[in-house]
C-alpha positions as CSV (number, residue, x, y, z in Angstrom):
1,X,275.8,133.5,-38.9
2,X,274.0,132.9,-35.4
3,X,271.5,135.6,-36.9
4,X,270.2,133.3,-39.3
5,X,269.4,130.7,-36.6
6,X,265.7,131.2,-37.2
7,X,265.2,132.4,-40.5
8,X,262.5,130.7,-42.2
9,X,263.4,128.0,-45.0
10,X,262.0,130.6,-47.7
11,X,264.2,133.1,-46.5
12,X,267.3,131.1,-46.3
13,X,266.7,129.8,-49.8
14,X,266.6,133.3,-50.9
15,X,269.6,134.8,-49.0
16,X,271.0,131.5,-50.5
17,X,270.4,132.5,-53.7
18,X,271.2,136.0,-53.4
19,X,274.5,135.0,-52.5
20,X,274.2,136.7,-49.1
21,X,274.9,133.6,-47.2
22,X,276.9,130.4,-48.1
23,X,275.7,127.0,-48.2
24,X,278.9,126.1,-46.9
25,X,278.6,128.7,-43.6
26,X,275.3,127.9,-42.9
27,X,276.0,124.1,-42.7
28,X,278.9,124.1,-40.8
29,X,276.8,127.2,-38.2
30,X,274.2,124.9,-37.7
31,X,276.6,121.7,-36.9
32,X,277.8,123.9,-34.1
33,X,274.7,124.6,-33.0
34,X,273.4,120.8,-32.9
35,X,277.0,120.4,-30.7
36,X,276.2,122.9,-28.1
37,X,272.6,122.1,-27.7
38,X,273.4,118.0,-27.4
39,X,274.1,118.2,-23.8
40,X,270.8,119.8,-22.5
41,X,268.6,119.0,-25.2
42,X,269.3,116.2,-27.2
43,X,267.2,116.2,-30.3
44,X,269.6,114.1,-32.4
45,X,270.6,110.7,-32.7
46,X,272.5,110.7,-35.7
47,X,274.7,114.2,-37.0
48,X,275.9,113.3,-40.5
49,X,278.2,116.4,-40.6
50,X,280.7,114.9,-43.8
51,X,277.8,114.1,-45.8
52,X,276.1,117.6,-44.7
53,X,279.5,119.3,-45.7
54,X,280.2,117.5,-49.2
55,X,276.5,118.8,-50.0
56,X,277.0,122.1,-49.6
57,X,280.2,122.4,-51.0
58,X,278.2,121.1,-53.9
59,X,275.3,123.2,-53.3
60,X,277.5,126.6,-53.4
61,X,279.3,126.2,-56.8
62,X,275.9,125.8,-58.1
63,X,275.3,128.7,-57.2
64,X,278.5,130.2,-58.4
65,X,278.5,128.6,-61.5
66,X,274.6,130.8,-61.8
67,X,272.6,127.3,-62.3
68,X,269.1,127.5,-62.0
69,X,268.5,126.8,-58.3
70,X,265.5,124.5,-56.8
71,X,263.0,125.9,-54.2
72,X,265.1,124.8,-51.0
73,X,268.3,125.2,-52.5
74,X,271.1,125.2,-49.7
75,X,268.5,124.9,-46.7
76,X,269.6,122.4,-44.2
77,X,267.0,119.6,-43.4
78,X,266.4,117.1,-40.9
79,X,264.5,113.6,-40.0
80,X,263.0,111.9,-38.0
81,X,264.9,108.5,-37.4
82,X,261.6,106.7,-38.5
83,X,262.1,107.9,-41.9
84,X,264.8,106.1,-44.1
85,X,267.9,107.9,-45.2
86,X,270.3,106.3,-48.2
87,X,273.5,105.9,-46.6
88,X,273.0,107.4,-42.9
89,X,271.9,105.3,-40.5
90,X,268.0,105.1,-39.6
91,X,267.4,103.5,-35.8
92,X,263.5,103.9,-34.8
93,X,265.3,104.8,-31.9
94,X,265.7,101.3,-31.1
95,X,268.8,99.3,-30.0
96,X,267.7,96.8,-32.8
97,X,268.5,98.6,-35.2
98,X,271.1,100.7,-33.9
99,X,273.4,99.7,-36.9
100,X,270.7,99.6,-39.9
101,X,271.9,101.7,-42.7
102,X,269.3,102.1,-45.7
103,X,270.5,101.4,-48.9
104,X,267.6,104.5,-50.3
105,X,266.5,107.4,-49.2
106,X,261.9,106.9,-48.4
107,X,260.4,109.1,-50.9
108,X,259.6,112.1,-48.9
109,X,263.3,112.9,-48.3
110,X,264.6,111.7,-52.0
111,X,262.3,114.9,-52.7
112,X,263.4,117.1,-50.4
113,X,267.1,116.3,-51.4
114,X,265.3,116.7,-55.1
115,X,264.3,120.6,-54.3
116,X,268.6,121.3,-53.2
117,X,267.8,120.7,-49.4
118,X,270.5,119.0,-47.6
119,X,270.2,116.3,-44.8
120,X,272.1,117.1,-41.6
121,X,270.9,114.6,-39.1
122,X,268.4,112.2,-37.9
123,X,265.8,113.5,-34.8
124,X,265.0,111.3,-31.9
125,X,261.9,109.4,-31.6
126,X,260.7,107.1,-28.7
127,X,261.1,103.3,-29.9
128,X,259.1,103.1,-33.2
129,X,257.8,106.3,-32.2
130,X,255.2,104.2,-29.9
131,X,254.7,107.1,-27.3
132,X,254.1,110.3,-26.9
133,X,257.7,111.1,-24.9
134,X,260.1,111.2,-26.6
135,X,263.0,108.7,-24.5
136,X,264.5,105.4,-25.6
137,X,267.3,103.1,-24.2
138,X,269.1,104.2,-27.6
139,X,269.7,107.5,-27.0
140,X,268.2,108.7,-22.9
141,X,265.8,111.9,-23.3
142,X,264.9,114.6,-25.5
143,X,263.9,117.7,-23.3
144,X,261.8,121.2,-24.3
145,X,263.8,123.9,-25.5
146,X,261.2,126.1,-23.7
147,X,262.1,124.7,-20.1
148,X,264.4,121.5,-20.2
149,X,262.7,119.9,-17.5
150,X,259.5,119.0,-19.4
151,X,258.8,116.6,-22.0
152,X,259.0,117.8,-25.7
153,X,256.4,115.6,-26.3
154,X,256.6,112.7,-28.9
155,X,257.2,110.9,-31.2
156,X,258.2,113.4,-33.3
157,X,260.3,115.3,-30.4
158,X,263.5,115.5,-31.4
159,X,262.3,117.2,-34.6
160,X,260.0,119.7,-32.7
161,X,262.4,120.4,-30.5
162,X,265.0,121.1,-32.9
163,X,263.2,123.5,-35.3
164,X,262.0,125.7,-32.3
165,X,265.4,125.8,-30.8
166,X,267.0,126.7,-34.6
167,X,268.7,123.8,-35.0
168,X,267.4,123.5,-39.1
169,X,264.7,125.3,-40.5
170,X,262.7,122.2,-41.6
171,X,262.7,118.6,-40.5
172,X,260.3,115.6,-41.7
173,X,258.7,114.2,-39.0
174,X,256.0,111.1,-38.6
175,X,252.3,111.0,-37.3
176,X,250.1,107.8,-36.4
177,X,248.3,109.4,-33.4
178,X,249.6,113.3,-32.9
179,X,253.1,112.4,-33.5
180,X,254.0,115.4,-35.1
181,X,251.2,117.8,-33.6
182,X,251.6,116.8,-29.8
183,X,255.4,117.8,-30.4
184,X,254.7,120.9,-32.4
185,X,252.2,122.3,-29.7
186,X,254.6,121.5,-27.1
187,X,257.6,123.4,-28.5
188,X,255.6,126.2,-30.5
189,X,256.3,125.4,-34.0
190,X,253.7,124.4,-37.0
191,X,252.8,120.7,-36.7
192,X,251.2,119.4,-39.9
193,X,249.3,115.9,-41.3
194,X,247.8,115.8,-44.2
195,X,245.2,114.5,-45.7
196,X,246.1,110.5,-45.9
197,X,248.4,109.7,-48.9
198,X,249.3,112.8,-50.2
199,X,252.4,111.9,-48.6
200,X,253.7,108.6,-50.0
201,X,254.5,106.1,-46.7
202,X,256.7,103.7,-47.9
203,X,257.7,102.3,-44.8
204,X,254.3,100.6,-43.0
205,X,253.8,96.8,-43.9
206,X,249.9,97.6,-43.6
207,X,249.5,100.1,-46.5
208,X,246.0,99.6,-46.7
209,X,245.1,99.9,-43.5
210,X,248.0,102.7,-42.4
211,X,246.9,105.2,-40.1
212,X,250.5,107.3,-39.8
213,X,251.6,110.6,-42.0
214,X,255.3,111.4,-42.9
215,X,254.7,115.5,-42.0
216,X,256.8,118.6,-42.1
217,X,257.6,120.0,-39.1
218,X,258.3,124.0,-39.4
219,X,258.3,127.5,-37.5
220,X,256.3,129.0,-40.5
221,X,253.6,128.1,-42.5
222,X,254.9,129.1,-45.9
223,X,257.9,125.9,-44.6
224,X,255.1,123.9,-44.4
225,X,254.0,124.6,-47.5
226,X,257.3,124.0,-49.3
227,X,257.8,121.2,-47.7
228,X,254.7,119.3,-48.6
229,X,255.0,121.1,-52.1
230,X,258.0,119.0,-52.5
231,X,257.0,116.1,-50.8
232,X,253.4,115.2,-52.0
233,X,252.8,113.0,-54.6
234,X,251.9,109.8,-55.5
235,X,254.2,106.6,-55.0
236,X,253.3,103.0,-56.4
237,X,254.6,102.0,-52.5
238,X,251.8,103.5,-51.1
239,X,248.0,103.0,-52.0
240,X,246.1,105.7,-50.8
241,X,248.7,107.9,-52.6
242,X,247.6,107.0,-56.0
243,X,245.5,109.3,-58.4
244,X,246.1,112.3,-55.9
245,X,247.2,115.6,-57.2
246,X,249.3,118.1,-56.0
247,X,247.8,121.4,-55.1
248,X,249.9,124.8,-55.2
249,X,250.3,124.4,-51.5
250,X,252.7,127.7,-51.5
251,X,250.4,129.4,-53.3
252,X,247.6,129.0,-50.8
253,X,250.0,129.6,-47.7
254,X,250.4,133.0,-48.9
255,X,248.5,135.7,-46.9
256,X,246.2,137.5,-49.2
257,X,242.8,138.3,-48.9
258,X,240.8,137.4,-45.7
259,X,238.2,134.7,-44.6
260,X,235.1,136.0,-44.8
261,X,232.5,133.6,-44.9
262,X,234.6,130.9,-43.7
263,X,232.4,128.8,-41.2
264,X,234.8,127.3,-38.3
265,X,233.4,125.5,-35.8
266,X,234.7,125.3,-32.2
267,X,235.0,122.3,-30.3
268,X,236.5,122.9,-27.1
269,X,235.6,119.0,-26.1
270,X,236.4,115.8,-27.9
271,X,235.4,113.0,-26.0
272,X,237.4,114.5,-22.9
273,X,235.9,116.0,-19.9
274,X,239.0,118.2,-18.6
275,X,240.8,121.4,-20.4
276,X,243.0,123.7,-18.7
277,X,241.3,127.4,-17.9
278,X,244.8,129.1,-20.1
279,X,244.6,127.1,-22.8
280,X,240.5,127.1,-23.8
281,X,241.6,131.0,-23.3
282,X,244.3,131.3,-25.6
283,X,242.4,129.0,-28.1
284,X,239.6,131.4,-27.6
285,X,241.2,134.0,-27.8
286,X,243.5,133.2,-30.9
287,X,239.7,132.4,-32.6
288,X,238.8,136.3,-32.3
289,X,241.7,136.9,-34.6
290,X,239.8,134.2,-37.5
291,X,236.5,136.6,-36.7
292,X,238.4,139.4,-37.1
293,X,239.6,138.2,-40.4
294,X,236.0,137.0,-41.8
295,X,235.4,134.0,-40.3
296,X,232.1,133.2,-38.7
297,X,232.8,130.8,-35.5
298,X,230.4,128.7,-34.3
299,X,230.7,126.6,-30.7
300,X,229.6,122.9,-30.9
301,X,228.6,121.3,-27.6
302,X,230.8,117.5,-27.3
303,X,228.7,114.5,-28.8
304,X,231.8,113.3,-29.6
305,X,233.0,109.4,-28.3
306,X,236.6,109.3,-27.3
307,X,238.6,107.1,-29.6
308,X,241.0,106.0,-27.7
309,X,239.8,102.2,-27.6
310,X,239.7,102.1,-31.3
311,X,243.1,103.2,-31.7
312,X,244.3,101.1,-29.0
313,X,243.5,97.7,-30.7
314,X,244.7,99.0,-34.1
315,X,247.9,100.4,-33.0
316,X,248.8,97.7,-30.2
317,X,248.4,94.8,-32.0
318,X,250.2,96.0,-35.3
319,X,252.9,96.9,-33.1
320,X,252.7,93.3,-31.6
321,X,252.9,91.7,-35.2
322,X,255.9,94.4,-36.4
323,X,258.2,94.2,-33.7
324,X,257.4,91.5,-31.4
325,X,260.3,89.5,-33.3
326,X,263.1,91.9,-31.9
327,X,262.1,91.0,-27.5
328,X,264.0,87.2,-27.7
329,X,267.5,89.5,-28.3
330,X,267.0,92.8,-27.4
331,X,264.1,92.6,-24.7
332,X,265.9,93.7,-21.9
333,X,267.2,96.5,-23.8
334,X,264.2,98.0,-25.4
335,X,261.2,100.3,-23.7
336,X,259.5,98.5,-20.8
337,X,256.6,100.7,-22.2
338,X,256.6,99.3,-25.9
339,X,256.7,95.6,-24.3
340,X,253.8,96.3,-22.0
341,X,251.8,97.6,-25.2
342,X,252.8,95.1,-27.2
343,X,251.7,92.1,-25.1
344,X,248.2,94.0,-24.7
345,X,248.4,93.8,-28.3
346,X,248.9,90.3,-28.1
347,X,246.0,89.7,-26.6
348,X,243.4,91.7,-28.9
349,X,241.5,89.2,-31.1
350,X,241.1,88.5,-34.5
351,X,236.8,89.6,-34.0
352,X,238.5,92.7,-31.9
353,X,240.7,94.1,-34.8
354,X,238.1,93.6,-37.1
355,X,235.4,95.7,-35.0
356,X,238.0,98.3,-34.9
357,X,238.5,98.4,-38.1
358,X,235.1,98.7,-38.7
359,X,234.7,101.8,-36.0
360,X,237.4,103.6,-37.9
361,X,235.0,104.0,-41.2
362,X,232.5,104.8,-38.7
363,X,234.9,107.2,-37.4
364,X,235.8,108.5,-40.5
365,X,232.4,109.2,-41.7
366,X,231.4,110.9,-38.6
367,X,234.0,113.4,-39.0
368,X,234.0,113.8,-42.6
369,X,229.9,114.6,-41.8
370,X,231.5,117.8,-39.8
371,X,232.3,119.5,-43.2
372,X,228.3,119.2,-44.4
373,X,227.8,122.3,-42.5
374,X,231.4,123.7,-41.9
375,X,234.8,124.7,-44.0
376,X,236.9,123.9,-41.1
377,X,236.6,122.9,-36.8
378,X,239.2,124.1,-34.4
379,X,240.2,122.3,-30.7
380,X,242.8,122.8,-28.7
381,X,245.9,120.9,-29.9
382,X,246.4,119.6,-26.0
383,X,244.7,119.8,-23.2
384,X,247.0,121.5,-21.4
385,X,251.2,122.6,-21.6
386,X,253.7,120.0,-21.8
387,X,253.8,117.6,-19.3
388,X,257.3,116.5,-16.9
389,X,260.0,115.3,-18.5
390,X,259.7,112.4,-16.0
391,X,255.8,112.0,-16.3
392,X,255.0,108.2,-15.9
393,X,253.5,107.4,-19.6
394,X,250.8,104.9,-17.5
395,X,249.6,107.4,-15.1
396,X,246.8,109.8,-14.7
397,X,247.8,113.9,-15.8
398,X,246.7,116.9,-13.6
399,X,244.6,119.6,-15.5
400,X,244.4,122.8,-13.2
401,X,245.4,120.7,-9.6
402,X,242.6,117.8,-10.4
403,X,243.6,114.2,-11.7
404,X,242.1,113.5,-14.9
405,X,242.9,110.5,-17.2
406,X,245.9,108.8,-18.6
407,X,247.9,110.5,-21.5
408,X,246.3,109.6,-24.3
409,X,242.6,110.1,-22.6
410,X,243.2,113.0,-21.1
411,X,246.0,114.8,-22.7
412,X,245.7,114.7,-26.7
413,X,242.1,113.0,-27.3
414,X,242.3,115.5,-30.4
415,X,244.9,114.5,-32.6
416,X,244.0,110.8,-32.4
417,X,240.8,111.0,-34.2
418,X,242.1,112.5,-37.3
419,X,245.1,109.8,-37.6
420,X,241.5,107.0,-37.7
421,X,239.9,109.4,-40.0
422,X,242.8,110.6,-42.4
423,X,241.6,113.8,-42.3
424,X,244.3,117.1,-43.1
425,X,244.9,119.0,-39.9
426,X,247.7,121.9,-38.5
427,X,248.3,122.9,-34.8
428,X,249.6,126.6,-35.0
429,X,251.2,128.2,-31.7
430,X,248.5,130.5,-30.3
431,X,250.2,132.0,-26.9
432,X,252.1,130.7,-23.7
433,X,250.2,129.6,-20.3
434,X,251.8,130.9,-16.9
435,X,254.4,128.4,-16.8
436,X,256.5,129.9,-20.0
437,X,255.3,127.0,-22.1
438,X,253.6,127.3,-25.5
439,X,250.1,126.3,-26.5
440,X,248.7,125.2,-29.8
441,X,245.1,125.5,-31.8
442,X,244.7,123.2,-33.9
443,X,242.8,123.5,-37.1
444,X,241.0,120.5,-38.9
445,X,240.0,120.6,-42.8
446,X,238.0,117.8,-44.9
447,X,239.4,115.6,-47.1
448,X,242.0,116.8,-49.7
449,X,241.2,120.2,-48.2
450,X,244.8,121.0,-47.5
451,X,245.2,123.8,-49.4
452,X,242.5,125.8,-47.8
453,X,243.9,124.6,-44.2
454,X,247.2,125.9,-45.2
455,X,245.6,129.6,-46.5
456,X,243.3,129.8,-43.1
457,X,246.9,129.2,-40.9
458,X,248.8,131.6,-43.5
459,X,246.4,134.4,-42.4
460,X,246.3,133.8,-38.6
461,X,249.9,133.8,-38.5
462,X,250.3,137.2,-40.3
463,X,247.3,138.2,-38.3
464,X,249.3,137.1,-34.8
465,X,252.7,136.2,-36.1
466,X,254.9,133.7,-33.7
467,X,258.0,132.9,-35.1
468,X,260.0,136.4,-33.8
469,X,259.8,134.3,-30.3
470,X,262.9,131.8,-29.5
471,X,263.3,129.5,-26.5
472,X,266.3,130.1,-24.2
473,X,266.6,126.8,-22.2
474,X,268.5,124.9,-24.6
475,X,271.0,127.8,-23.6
476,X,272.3,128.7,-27.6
């Protein structure tokens, strides 16, 4: 069974299907696998390995009894502890809620579950996924299955980190600032966030004003398509997901035809000032494969502003009104970086949040204006490879031996804006730097433009395919 590790989602629902592989076997493989990996890399909080069982036990006489079979029939999934699961417990990584048991699955799994997909565990996250390391009090650290002393990045680690080290095929993950990109690029898998609402949320307070996506986290882009096949639609919990359609997202992840005439522009700089030499190389260099294929790149000098501050006063001060209620009884037990965050959110006035509010439609329509002139803009997912395991989340990075900002300034400055802006966009693996350590491109569409997104990344990676290369730290 340790073959089919890595096989794809699509695959395994086939072989599934075929009756070449049991439901059963494939469960109880993969719990093994989540055993032996917990020690060095610890990408699960919560193993749910009875209810995983019972499924697939329930899954293969369906498929002896010759029913018609869903898409994802038999595939093992799993989810970000963010994300709430009906009967398994759902933490946000938090001590606070280290008992909280959901009495419903959020919609995004219900549909997963709905397509014969079967939850195996919950994923770490920093403390209500507020960082970009993925390390809580809850549970200690989650490490890179490509070299176990740096970070996986964050919040979405633990699912990153799992699906590159073939622990599951799939897992959901979350994204309200690179969440599920940072983590992607980090490990070498497919991060994707769609376009804002074709996702339901059901979980934010603020659904109006919500700036995170629930996202599929994959090695392949045909996962990602069945994924958000089966997760996109709209939910009367979540406002910006009403009155969308969903587009045959696995028809346009197939790789047929080419890209000619596809206008991509390149924007090395996003309101930064430092990129590392390897990565603007690889991203470069991955782009010759798009021209090769059609596509006409064009390079577009920075007149970008970062928007860091923006985000800061949006995200800071919700988390200040969320969770500020948990420090009187769990304070000394929760993430001295949360706490520090939230009391700058604290401070952030009412004429504050409103100006940021109002810089995010400014935001939005600045970046939307991109697509006047091209189908799609590239950046580098990150500014440079994963960072220490141990990197202080306050202090300044190093990009080629010179100090340049803090992590959010300096590292990922180009997944924040599209969180602001709501705006559909993939980071796809695109080589490895010196160090042994992946490095993404990442690829950013209009509005409801997913489907082309997904069609442009289908074509790269059968152009310069990725997933036939495995991480050996995690030592599986």
């Amino acid at each position: 069974m340790t073959g089919f590790a890595f096989a794809s989602a699509a695959e395994l629902a086939e072989l599934v299907a075929e009756k070449a592989i049991s439901p059963v076997e494939l469960v109880d493989d993969l719990l093994g696998r989540i055993e032996d990996s917990q020690a060095t890399l610890n990408a699960f909080i919560t193993v749910c390995a009875e209810e995983a069982r019972a499924a697939a036990w329930e899954a293969e006489a369906a498929v002896m009894l010759g029913d018609p079979l869903p898409p994802l029939h038999g595939v093992p999934f799993a989810v970000k502890d963010l994300v709430n699961t009906a009967g398994v417990r759902t933490t946000f990584g938090s001590v606070a809620l280290a008992d909280n048991v959901p009495a419903a699955d959020s919609p995004s799994v219900a549909r997963l579950k709905a397509t014969g997909a079967i939850l195996i565990g919950k994923t770490t996250t920093p403390e209500f996924g507020h960082k970009c390391f993925t390390e809580a009090p809850l549970f200690g650290r989650t490490a890179n299955p490509w070299d176990l002393t740096r970070t996986c990045g964050g919040s979405s680690g633990g699912a990153a980190a799992a699906v590159a080290a073939g622990l599951g095929a799939i897992g959901i993950g979350t994204d309200g600032g690179g969440s599920s990109r940072i983590p992607a690029a980090c490990c070498g898998v497919v991060g994707f966030k769609q376009t804002l609402g074709l996702v339901p949320h059901d979980l934010t307070p603020d659904g109006f004003g919500n700036q995170s996506h629930i996202t599929p986290m994959t090695r392949t882009v045909m996962d990602t398509a069945l994924m958000l096949q089966a997760m996109t639609g709209p939910d009367i919990r979540d406002p910006h997901s009403l009155g969308l359609t969903t587009p045959d997202f696995v028809a346009a992840a197939r790789p047929e035809g080419d890209l000619a005439g596809i206008r991509i522009a390149w924007r090395p700089y996003l309101g930064n000032d430092k990129l590392s030499a390897e990565v603007r190389e690889a991203c470069e260099t991955a782009l010759e494969a798009f021209e090769a294929l059609g596509a006409i790149i064009e390079p577009v000098d920075d007149d970008f502003q970062t928007t860091e501050p923006i985000w800061l006063v949006l995200t800071q001060s919700f988390w200040n009104a969320r969770f500020r209620r948990y420090v009187a009884q769990f304070g000394n037990r929760m993430s001295d970086t949360l706490i520090r965050q939230m009391d700058t959110g604290a401070a952030h006035s009412a004429v504050a949040l409103q100006e940021a509010m109002f810089e995010r439609t400014r935001v939005f329509r600045e970046i939307e204006g991109w697509f006047a002139n091209f189908d799609l803009v590239a950046t580098p997912t990150l500014s440079r490879t994963a960072l220490a395991i141990d990197h202080d989340f306050f202090a300044p990075i190093e990009i080629d031996g010179a100090l340049s900002g803090t992590v959010r300034q300096a590292w990922y400055p180009y997944t924040l804006p599209l969180n602001l802006s709501g705006n559909p966009a993939v980071t796809l693996p695109c080589g490895f730097a010196a160090d042994g350590l992946p490095i993404g491109l990442q690829l950013i569409g209009p509005h409801l433009g997913d489907a082309r997104l997904l069609r442009t990344a289908a074509l790269y990676e059968a152009a310069c395919p990725w997933a036939d290369k495995h991480p050996a730290a995690a030592g599986l």
